[in-house]
C-alpha positions in Angstrom: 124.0 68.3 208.0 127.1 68.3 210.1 127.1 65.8 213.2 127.5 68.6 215.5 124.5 70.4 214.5 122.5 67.1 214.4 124.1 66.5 218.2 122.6 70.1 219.6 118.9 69.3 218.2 118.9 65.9 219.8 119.9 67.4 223.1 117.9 70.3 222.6 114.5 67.5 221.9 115.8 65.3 224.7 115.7 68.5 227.3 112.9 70.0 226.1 109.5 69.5 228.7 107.4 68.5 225.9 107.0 64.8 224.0 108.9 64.0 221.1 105.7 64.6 219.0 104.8 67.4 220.7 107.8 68.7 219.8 108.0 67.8 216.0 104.3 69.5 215.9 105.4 72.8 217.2 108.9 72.9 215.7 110.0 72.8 212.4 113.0 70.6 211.9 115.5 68.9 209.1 114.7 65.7 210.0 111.6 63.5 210.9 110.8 61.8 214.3 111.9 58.5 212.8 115.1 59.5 212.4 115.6 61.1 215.6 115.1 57.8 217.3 118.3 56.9 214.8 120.3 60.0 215.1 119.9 59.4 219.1 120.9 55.8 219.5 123.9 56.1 217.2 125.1 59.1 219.3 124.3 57.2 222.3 126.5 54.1 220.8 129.6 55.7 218.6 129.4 59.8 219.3 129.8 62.1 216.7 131.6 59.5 214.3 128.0 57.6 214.7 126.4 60.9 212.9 128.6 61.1 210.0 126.9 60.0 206.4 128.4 56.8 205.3 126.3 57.1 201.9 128.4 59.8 200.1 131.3 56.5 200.2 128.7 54.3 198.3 125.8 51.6 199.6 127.1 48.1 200.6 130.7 49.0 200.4 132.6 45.7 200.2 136.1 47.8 201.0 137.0 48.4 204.3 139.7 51.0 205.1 142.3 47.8 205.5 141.3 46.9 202.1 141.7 50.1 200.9 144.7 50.6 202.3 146.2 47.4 201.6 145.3 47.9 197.6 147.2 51.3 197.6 150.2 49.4 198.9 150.3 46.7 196.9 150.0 48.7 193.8 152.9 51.3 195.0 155.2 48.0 195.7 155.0 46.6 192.4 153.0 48.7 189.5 152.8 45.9 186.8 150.0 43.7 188.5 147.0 43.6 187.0 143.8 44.0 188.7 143.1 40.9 188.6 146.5 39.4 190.5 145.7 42.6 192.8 141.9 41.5 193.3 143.5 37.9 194.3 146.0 39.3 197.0 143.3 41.2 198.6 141.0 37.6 198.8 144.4 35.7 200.0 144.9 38.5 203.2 142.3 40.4 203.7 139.7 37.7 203.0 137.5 39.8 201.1 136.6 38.7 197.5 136.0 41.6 195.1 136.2 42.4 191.4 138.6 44.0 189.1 136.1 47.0 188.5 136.3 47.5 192.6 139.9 47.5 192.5 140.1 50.1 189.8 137.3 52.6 191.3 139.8 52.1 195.0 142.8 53.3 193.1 141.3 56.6 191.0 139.8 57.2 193.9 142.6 58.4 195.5 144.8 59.1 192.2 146.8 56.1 191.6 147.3 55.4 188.0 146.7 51.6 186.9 149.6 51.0 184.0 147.8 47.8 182.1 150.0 45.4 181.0 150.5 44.6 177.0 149.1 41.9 175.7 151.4 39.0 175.0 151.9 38.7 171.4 151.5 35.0 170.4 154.5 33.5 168.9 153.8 33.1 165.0 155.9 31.3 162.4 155.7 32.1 159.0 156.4 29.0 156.4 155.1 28.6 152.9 153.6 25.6 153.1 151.7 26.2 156.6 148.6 24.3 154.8 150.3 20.9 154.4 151.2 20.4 157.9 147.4 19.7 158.5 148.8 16.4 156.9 151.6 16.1 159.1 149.2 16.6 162.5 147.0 13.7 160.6 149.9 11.3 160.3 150.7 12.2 163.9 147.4 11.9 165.3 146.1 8.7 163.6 149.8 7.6 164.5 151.4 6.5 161.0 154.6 8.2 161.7 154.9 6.3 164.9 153.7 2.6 163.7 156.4 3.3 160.5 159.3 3.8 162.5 157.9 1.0 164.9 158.2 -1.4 161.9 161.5 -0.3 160.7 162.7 -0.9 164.3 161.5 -3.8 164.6 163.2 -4.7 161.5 166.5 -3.4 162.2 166.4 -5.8 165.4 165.3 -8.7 163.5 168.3 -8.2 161.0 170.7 -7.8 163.5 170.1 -11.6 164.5 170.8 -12.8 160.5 174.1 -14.0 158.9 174.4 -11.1 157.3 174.3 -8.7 159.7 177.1 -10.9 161.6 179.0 -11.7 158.7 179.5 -7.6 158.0 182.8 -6.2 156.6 184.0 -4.6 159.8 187.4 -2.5 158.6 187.5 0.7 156.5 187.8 0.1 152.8 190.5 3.0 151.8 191.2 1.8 148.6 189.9 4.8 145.8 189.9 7.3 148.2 192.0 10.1 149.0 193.2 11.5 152.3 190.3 13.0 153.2 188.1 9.7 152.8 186.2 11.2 149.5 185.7 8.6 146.2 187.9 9.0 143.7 187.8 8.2 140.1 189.9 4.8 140.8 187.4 3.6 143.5 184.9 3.1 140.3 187.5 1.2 138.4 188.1 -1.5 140.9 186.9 -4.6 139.0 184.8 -5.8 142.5 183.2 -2.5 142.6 182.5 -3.1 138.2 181.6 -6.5 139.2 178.9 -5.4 141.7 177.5 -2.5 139.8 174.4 -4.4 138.7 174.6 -6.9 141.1 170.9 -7.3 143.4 170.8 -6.1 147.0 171.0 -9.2 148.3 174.7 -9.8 146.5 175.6 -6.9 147.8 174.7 -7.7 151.3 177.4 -9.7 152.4 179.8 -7.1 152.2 178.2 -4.3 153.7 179.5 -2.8 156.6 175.6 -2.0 158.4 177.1 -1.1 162.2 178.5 2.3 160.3 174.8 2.8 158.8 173.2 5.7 160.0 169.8 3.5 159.9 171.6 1.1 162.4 172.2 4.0 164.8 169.5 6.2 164.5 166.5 6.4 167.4 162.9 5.7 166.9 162.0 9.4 167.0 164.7 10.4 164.8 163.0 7.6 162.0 159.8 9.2 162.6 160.9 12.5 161.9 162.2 11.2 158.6 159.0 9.3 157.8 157.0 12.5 157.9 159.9 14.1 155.4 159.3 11.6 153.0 155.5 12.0 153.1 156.4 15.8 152.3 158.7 15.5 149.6 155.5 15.5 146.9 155.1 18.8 148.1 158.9 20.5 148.1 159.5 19.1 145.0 156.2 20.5 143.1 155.1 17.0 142.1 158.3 15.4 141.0 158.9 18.8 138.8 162.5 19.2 141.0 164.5 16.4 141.6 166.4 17.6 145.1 164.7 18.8 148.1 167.1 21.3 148.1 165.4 23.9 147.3 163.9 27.0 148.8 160.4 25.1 149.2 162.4 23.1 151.1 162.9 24.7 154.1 159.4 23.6 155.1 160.4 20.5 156.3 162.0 21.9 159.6 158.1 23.0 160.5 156.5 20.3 158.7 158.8 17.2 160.7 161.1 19.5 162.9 164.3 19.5 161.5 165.4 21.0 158.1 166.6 18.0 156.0 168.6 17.7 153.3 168.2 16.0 150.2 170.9 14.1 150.3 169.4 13.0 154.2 166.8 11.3 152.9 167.8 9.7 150.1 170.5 7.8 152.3 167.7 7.0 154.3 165.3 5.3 151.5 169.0 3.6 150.1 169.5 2.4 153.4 165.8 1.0 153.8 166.4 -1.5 151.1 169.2 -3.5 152.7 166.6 -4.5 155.4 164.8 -6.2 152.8 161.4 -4.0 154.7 159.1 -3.6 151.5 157.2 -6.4 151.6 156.3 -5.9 155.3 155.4 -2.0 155.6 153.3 -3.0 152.4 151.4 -5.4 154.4 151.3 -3.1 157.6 149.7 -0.2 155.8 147.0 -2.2 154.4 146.5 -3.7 158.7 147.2 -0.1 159.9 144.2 1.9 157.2 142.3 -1.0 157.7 142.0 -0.3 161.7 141.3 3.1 160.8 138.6 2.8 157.9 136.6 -0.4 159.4 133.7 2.3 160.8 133.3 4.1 157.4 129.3 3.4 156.0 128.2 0.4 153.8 128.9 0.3 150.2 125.7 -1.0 149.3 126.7 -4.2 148.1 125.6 -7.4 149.4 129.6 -8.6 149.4 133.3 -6.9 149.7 134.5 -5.6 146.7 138.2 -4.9 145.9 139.1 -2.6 142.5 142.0 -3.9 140.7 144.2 -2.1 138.3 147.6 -0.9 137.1 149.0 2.7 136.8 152.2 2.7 134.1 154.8 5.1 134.3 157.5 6.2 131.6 160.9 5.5 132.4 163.6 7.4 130.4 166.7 5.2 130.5 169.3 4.8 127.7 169.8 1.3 129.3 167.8 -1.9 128.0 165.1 -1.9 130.1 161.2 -3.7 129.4 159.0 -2.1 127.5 155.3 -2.0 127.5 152.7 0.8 126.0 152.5 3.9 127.9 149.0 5.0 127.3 149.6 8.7 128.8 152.2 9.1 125.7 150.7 7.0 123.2 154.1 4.9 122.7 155.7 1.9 123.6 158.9 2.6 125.4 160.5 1.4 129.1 158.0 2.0 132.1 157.4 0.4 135.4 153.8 -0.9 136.2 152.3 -0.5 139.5 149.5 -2.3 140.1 147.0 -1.2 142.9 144.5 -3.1 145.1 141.7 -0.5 147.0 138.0 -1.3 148.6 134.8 -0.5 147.6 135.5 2.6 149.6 138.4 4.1 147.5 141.1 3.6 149.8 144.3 2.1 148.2 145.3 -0.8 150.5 147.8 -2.6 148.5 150.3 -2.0 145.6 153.1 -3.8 143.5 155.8 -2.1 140.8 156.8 -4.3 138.2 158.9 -3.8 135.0 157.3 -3.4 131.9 153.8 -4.9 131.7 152.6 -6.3 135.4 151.7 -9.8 135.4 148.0 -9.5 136.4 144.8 -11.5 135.1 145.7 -15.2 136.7 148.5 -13.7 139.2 146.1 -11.4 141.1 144.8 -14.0 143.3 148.3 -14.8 144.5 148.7 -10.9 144.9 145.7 -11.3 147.2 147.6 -14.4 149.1 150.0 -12.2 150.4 147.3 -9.8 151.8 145.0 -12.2 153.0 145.5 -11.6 156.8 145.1 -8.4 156.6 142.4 -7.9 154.5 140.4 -10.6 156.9 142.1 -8.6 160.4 141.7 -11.0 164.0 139.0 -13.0 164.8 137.4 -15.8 162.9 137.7 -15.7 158.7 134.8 -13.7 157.5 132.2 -16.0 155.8 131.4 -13.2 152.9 131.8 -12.9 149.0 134.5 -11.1 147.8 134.3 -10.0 145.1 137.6 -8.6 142.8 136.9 -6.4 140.1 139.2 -5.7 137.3 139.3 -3.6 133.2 138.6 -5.7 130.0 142.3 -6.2 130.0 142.4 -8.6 132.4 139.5 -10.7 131.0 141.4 -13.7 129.6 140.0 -16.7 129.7 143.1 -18.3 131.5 142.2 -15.4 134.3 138.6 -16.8 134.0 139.8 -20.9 134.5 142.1 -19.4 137.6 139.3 -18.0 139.1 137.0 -21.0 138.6 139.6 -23.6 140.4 139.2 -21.6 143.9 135.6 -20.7 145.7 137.0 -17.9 147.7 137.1 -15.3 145.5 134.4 -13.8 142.6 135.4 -11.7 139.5 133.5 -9.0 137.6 134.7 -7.8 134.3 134.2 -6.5 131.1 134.3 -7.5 127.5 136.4 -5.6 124.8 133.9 -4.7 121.7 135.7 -7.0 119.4 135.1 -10.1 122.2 131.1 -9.7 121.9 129.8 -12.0 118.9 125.9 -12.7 119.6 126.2 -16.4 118.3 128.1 -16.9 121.2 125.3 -16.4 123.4 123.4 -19.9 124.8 120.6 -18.0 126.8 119.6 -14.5 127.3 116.9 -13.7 129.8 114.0 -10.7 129.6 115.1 -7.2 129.6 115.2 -5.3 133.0 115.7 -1.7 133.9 118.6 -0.8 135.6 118.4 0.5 139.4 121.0 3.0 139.4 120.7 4.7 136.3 119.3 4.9 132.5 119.8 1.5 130.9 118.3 -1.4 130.0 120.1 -5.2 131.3 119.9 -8.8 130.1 121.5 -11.8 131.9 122.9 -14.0 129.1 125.4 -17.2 129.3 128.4 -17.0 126.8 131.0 -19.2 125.6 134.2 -18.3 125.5 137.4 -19.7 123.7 141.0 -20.2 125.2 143.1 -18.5 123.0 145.6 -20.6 124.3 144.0 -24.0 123.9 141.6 -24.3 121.1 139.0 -25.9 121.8 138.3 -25.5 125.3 135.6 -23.5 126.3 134.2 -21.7 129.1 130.9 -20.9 130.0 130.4 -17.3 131.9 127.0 -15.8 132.9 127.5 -12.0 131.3 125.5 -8.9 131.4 124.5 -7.1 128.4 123.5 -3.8 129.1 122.0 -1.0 126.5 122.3 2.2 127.5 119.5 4.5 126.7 121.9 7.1 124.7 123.3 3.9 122.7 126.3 2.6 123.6 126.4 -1.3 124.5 128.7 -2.7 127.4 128.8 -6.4 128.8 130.3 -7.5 132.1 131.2 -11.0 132.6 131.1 -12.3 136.5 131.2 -15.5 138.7 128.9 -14.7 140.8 125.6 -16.8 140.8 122.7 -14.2 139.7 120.2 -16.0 142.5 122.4 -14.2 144.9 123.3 -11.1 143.1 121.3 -9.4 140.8 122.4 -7.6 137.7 121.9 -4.1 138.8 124.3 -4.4 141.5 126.9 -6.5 139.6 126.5 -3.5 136.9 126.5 -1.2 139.9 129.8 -2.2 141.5 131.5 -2.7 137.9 131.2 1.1 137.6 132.0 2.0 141.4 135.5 1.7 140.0 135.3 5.4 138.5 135.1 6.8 142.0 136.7 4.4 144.4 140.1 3.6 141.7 140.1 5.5 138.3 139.3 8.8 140.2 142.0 8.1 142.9 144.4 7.8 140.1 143.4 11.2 138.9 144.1 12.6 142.2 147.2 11.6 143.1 148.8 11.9 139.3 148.5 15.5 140.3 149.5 15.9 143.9 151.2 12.8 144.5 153.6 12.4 141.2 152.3 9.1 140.6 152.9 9.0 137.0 156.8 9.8 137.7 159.5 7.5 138.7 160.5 8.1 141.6 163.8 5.5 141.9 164.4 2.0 140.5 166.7 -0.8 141.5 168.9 -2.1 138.7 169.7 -5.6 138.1 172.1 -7.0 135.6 169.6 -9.7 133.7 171.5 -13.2 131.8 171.6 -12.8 128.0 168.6 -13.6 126.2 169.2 -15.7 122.2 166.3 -16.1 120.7 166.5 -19.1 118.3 165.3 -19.6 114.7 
């Protein structure tokens, strides 16, 4: 009804002689007597505007006609803003909080058209090795980029306080080189430069000029960019398959360690390295640095720490004399370097040495293990444990066996070759046992065995004969007392070296290029007469 016609019937009830219900039982009207008693005090209070139906606007309006106002022009000044930036001006001045939905009924309502914004794109890069920089976050987050260039910092200062450094040559050498600076075919006639050709880098130290070394000048960030280059290179070379980084594959390095490097770049930078004389220490660092990062992995299982030691041999095609040894992968004898590798009963490689020709392992592995000591045993008091080293049947010799037998620090399991087992060697052999961790049958037994090198001397051994159930025979040899260790777990940790070293081997042959040379230093050897 309209407010004027609601008006007259009040008036007309409120003049009328007879009661209100009196007057609702004789008349028939629109409304009832309750809301007369409304209709009258809201025309008594606000007039006609007190009669007007607020429910065709909606129930519980949250909007007042400020709001609503204030929406209209804030949308006509600037039609980009969202609803939502709109819905937090109108909380921020009018002090009313509503909801993007309110805004958007306020604005059809009177035929304002709400322009949403497009959604921002997100900024994608396309590379074509995206997968390998999960690597590169790991080296970042676990920080091995950071504690690399650290070292070689660290380093850097330390050789700047030598006689070397402060003995540097400190003018240009121009002779062999044109006018523009570049090497010319007399530079590699001069008989110093002949002379030093083969020469060791610590000869050719003293006459280095280091201050014009881009090594020397470089920042810490900028040698921990090039630390996470090198860790790529397996992967723009295609496993040592292409000898330059320069290469299409190549151009991931600028999202892998943020700057697009060039072969030639890093090379310098790994030439460089080696007049700091730095191996030795990032060798021993890595082992400290994976050690802090490995020391909450599980248990072994073994009652002692075990370390897996063995050698990896690589081919190395070189029409200069060079030390030869057997290359197993080709089935020849030829020139190779020999790395040999230390990891932990867990699989992690912690330690590693490259020789030329055959490594000297066997006796020399405990003095390999000298050099790693400290970090092997990390702070705090030494570690009253058994370790244990565990190595193939090639490193069985009996002068490994006397080596290990003059220390107490250190136990040894290994095996026997087939032509080393003779049964009338055998002093004692116990009762047959089953084996705990898989099909096969064990016997402890106490062997003699002779020095090859000294006849006559003989060493007693406790050894392990065990018969598997499809056949084959194997016997281990070990120092460790069987009251304390039992055969099933020397037997057990013997063949842990599948997973935790021969398996590793596997793996990075074909994603690390381990069984390819990388680069080798060259030193000029005295000549070797053999007499007759």
């Amino acid at each position: 009804m309209e407010p004027r016609a609601i008006a007259a019937i009040v008036e007309k009830i409120a003049r009328s002689p007879l009661s209100v219900s009196a007057y609702f039982k004789r008349h028939k009207l629109p409304f009832g007597r309750s809301r007369y008693f409304q209709y009258k005090a809201q025309l008594a209070a606000n007039g006609l505007d007190g009669l007007v139906d607020g429910r065709s606007g909606g129930n519980r309006r949250e909007l007042t006609a400020h709001a609503q106002g204030f929406i209209r022009g804030v949308h006509q000044e600037n039609p980009q803003l969202s609803l939502r930036q709109i819905a937090d001006r109108v909380e921020s001045s009018c002090g009313i909080r509503v909801s993007r939905m309110t805004v958007s009924r306020c604005l059809r309502a009177v035929g304002l058209k709400v322009q949403w914004p497009l959604p921002v794109k997100a900024e994608t890069i396309e590379s074509s090795c995206g997968g390998f920089e999960i690597i590169g976050a790991l080296a970042l987050h676990l920080g091995w980029a950071r504690h690399t260039a650290e070292m070689i910092v660290q380093e850097r200062e330390r050789f700047r306080r030598t006689a070397a450094y402060r003995g540097e040559r400190v003018w240009r050498d121009r002779e062999g080189r044109n006018r523009q600076g570049q090497f010319t075919g007399a530079y590699n006639r001069r008989a110093e430069i002949c002379a030093q050709r083969f020469a060791s880098v610590e000869d050719k130290r003293k006459g280095k000029n280091y201050s014009r070394m881009a090594l020397f000048q470089s920042s810490e960030f900028v040698l921990e960019r090039k630390c996470l280059g090198l860790l790529a290179l397996p992967l723009i070379t295609l496993n040592g398959l292409m000898r330059s980084a320069n290469n299409p594959l190549g151009n991931a390095l600028e999202h892998f360690c943020g700057y697009n490097y060039q072969h030639h770049t890093l090379d310098k930078f790994l030439r460089e390295l080696k007049y700091l004389g730095i191996s030795d220490r990032l060798l021993r660092e890595q082992v400290w640095f994976w050690r802090q990062h490995w020391q909450e992995f599980e248990s072994s299982g073994l009652p002692f720490l075990c370390y897996y030691v063995d050698g990896n041999t690589k081919p190395l095609w070189s029409k200069k004399r060079v030390k030869q040894n057997k290359v197993t992968m080709l089935g020849r004898v030829m020139g190779c370097l020999e790395q040999v590798f230390v990891h932990d009963a867990f699989g992690h490689p912690v330690y590693l040495e490259t020789y030329a020709g055959k490594a000297p392992v066997g006796e020399h592995i405990l003095g390999l293990f000298e050099k790693i000591e400290a970090a092997l045993e990390g702070p705090g008091p030494p570690l009253r444990v058994r370790r244990v080293i565990v190595m193939d049947a090639a490193s069985n010799g009996v002068a490994t066996l006397r080596a290990f037998a003059s220390q107490e620090k250190y136990h040894y399991i290994t095996a026997l070759d087939d032509n080393q087992w003779n049964p009338r060697k055998v002093i004692e052999e116990g009762r047959a046992k089953r084996y705990y961790y898989g099909e096969a049958t064990l016997r402890e037994c106490r062997l003699e065995l002779e020095d090859s090198r000294e006849k006559g001397y003989l060493v007693e051994v406790r050894a392990v004969r065990i018969d598997w159930d499809y056949g084959k025979r194997t016997v281990l040899i070990t120092s460790l007392p069987k009251e304390v260790v039992g055969a099933s777990l020397v037997v057990k940790a013997y063949f842990d070296r599948w997973p935790s070293e021969e398996l590793q081997f596997k793996r990075m042959k074909s994603f690390a290029c381990l069984n390819r040379v990388a680069g080798y230093g060259k030193k000029k050897l005295p000549e070797y007469v053999q007499e007759r």
